[in-house]
N, C-alpha and C positions, 0 to 999 in steps of 0.2 A: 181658398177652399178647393181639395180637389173634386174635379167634376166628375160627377156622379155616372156611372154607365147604365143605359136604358138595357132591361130585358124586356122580354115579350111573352106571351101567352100561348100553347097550342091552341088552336081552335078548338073550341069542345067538341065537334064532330068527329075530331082525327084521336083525341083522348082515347087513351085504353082499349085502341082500336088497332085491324090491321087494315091498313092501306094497298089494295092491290095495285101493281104493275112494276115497271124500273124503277130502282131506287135510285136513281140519279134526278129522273123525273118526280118523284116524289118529294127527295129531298128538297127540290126547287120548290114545291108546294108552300112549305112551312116557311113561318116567319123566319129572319132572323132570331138571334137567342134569346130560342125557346127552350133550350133542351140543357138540362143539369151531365147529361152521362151519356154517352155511347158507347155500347159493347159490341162492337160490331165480329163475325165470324165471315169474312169475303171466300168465293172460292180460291182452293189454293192452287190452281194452274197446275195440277201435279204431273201432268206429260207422262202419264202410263201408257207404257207400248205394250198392246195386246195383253190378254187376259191372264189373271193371277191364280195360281193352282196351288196348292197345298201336295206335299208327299201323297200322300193316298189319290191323287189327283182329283180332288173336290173342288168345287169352283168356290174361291173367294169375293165374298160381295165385295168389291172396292170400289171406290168413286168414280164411275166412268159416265155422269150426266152431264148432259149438254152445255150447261150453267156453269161446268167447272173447264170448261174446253176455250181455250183461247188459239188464236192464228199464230201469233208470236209474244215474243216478251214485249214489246212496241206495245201490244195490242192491250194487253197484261196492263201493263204500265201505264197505259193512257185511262184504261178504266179505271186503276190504285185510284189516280189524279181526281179523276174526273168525281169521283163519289167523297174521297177524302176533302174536296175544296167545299163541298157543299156542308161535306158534314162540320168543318169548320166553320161555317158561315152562322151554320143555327146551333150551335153550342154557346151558352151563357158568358160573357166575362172570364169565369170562373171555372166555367165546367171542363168538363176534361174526357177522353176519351180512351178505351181500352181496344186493342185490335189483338185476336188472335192467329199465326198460324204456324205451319211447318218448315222444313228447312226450303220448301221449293219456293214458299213465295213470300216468308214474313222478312227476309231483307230487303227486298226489293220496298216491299211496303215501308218500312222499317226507315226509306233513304228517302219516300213521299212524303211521309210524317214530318221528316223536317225539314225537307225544303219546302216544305209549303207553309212553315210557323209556328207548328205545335212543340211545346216543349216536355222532352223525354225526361217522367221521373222516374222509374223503373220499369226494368224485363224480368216479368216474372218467367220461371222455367214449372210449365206445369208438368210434373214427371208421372205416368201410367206406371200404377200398379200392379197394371193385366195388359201389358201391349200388347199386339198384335204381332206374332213370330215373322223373321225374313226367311218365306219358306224356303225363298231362292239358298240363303248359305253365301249371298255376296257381300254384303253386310252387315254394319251394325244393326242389330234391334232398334227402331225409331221409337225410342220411349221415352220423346216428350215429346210435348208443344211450347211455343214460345208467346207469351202474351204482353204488348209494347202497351205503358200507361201511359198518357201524356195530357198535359192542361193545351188550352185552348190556345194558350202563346206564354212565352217568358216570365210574365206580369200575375197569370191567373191563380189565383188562392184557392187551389183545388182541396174538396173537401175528401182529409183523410183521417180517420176514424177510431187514430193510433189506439189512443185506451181502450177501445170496444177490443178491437183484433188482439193486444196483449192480453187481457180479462180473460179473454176466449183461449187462450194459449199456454194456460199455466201459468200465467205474469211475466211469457218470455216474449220479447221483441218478435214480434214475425218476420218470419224469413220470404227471402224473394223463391225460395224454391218448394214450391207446394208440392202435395203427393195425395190422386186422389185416384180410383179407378174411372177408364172409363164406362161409358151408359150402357150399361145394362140390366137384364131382370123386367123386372114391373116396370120397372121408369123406363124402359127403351119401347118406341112407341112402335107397334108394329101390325102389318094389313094382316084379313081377316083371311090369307095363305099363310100367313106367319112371316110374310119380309121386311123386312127394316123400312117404315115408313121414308127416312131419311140416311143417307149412309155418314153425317158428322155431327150429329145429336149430342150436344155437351149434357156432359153431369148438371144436376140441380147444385152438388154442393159445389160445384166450383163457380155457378153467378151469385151463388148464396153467402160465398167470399167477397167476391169484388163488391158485388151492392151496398156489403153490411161497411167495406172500407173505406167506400167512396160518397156513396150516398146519405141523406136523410129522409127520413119519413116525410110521403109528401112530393118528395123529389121525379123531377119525369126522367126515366130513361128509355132512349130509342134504340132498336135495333135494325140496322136495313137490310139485315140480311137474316130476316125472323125466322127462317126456317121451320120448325114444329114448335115453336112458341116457347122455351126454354128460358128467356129473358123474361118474358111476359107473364108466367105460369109461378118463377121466383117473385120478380116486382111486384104481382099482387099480392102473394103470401106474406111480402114484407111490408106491404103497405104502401107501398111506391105504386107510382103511373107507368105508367108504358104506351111508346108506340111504335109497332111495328111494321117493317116496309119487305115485303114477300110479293112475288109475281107468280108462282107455283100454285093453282087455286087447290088441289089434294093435300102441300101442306099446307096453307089458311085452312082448310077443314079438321085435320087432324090438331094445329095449333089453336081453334078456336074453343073444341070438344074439351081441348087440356085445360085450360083457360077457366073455361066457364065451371070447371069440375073442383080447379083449387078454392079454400077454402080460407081467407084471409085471419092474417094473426089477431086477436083480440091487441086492443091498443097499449096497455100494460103489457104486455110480450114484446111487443115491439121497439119498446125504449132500449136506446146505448148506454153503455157505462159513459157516464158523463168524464168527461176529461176534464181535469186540474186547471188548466187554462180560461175554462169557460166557469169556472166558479168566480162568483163577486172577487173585487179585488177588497184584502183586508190591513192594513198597514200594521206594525209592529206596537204603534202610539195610540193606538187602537186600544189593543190588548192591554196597556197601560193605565189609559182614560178610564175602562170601564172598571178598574183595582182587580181585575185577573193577575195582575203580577203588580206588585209595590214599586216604587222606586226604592235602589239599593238592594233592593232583592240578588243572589247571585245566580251566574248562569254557567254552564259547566258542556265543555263539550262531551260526548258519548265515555270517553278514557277519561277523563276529568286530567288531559292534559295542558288547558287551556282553560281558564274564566273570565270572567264580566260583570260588571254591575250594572243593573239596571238605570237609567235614569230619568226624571222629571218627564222629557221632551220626547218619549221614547225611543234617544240613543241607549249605548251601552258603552262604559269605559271599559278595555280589557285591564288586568290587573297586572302588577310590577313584573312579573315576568316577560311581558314585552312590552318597554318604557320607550319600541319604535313605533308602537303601531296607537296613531291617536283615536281621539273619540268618534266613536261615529254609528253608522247604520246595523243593522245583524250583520248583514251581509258584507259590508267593507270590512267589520272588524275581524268575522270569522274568517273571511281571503286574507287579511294580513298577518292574523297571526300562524296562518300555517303557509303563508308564503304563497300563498296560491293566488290566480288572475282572479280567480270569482269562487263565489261560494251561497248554497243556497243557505240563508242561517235560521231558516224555520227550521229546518232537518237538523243543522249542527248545532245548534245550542239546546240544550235540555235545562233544566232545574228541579231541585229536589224533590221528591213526592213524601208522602208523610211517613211511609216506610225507610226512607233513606235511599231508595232506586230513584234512578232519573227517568225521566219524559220527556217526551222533545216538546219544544216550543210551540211545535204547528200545533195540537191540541187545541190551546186558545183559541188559534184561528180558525180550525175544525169546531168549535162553540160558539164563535159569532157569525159563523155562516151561518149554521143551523136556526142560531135566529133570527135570520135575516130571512130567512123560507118560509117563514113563523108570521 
């Protein structure tokens, strides 16, 4: 039997809470794994030499706080380590972590992530619909960010959320490259002179992505670098924990005021589209046992290029047109007679409706689910 891996509990004090001071300090606080998810935003070391001006020559707010200022890339890099080993430490088995940044320091981080163990399942490319212009004219437009997913190490069964994010998408696969603007309007949180509380305030819909892909209801996620509470402010609206690790006491106040003001999803709001996976397993012999389909009954692929007879034990023999392919499963019989490695045969085998149209198979098993809920 394999052995079971221990998790851990946040304290109830630190729950749904912000933790003032170093997040490295802090980190060392909490149990080992505790933690389902971390979204972390680190400063991005951006090395702005002197002040940003626009054509009309207005001053551009851009990050020039203390917090984002390192000595050197040494110094950079030894802090990546330093916060990324801890955050490894109290992440679940399972859990998995998201790091955001720009081109100045998310490779750098990018080369931390893995030598220290975490395993990369993708980079999203989150692309601004209202970037910020290069008033200079030296460059490109900087209109994206780069956000690295990664599980806890090689092994961990990071929770992703595929059917919810397709559901959400039109029924199309989501892409690794999102398009959302950034924070502004009412959501950009700002002092009582009118200046940007914080100058790298993410969008709500963009944690409002990752949480609903990664996460479940219920699930804790940390932030150690909470800034105005934008992790914290989605997590409760979804129903998730949070905790956050902030040393800035102006934003802990502006992040606590956002916090306390959101208004949590009723529980019915809150459920995923359940994935297929996670539905009871139904056998085909099933649907057989219970006289949903007779033995000898026939089955007909979508073209009725291919048939089958149902049998007793619920196999199916395919009929004289392929005298290669023997008796067997939906599935074996459906891969052999179209040549194929695999085949799902809920989906390819149909059988007649009383009209003369066909119906796929899964139906049946769509009806003993239902009573199995029942």
């Amino acid at each position: 039997m394999a052995k079971k891996e221990s998790v851990n509990a946040v304290p109830a004090e630190k729950l749904n809470s912000i933790l003032q001071g170093d997040c490295i300090e802090n980190l060392k606080a909490l149990p080992d794994a505790c933690i389902d998810l971390i979204f972390a935003d680190p400063p991005y070391n951006l090395q702005l030499g002197g002040d940003l001006s626009r054509p009309d020559n207005s001053h551009v707010d851009a990050v020039t706080d203390e917090w984002d200022q390192f000595a050197s890339f040494k110094a950079y890099d030894d802090f990546t380590r330093g916060w990324l080993t801890e955050a490894r430490r109290v992440l679940k088995p399972n859990g998995a972590i998201w790091v955001i940044g720009s081109y100045h320091n998310i490779f750098r981080v990018g080369t931390a992530v893995q030598d220290l163990g975490f395993w990369i399942q993708n980079d999203i490319i989150w692309r601004k619909t209202n970037p910020m212009p290069n008033f200079r004219g030296t460059r490109f437009t900087n209109a994206h960010e780069t956000l690295i997913w990664a599980g806890r190490d090689k092994k961990s069964k990071v929770t992703f959320n595929y059917t919810a994010l397709k559901a959400g998408n039109e029924d199309v696969q989501m892409r690794s490259d999102w398009e959302f603007p950034l924070c502004t309007g009412g959501e950009r949180l700002k002092t009582s002179s009118g200046t940007k509380v914080h100058p790298t305030q993410k969008p709500e819909s963009l944690l409002h992505r990752v949480l609903i892909a990664c996460t479940q209801k219920g699930d804790v996620v940390l932030d150690p670098f909470f800034g105005t509470g934008t992790t914290g402010a989605v997590a409760k609206y979804l129903g998730r924990n949070f905790v956050g690790l902030e040393r800035d006491q102006s934003y802990i106040d502006a992040a606590t005021a956002r916090i306390e003001a959101v208004q949590p999803l009723q529980e019915e709001a809150i459920a995923l589209t359940p994935s297929p996976r996670a539905a009871p397993r139904v056998g085909f012999g099933q649907v057989v046992e219970k006289g949903l389909l007779r033995p000898g009954k026939m089955l007909y692929c979508s073209k009725r290029k291919y048939a089958a007879k149902v049998k007793a034990d619920g196999s199916i023999e395919p009929i004289s047109k392929t005298p290669t392919v023997p008796q067997g499963s939906i599935h074996k019989v459906g891969a052999g007679v179209q040549k194929a490695a695999a085949c799902n045969g809920w989906t390819f085998w149909h059988v007649e409706a009383g009209d003369g149209s066909l119906k796929p198979i899964d139906s049946f098993r769509a009806e003993i689910r239902a009573e199995m809920k029942n």
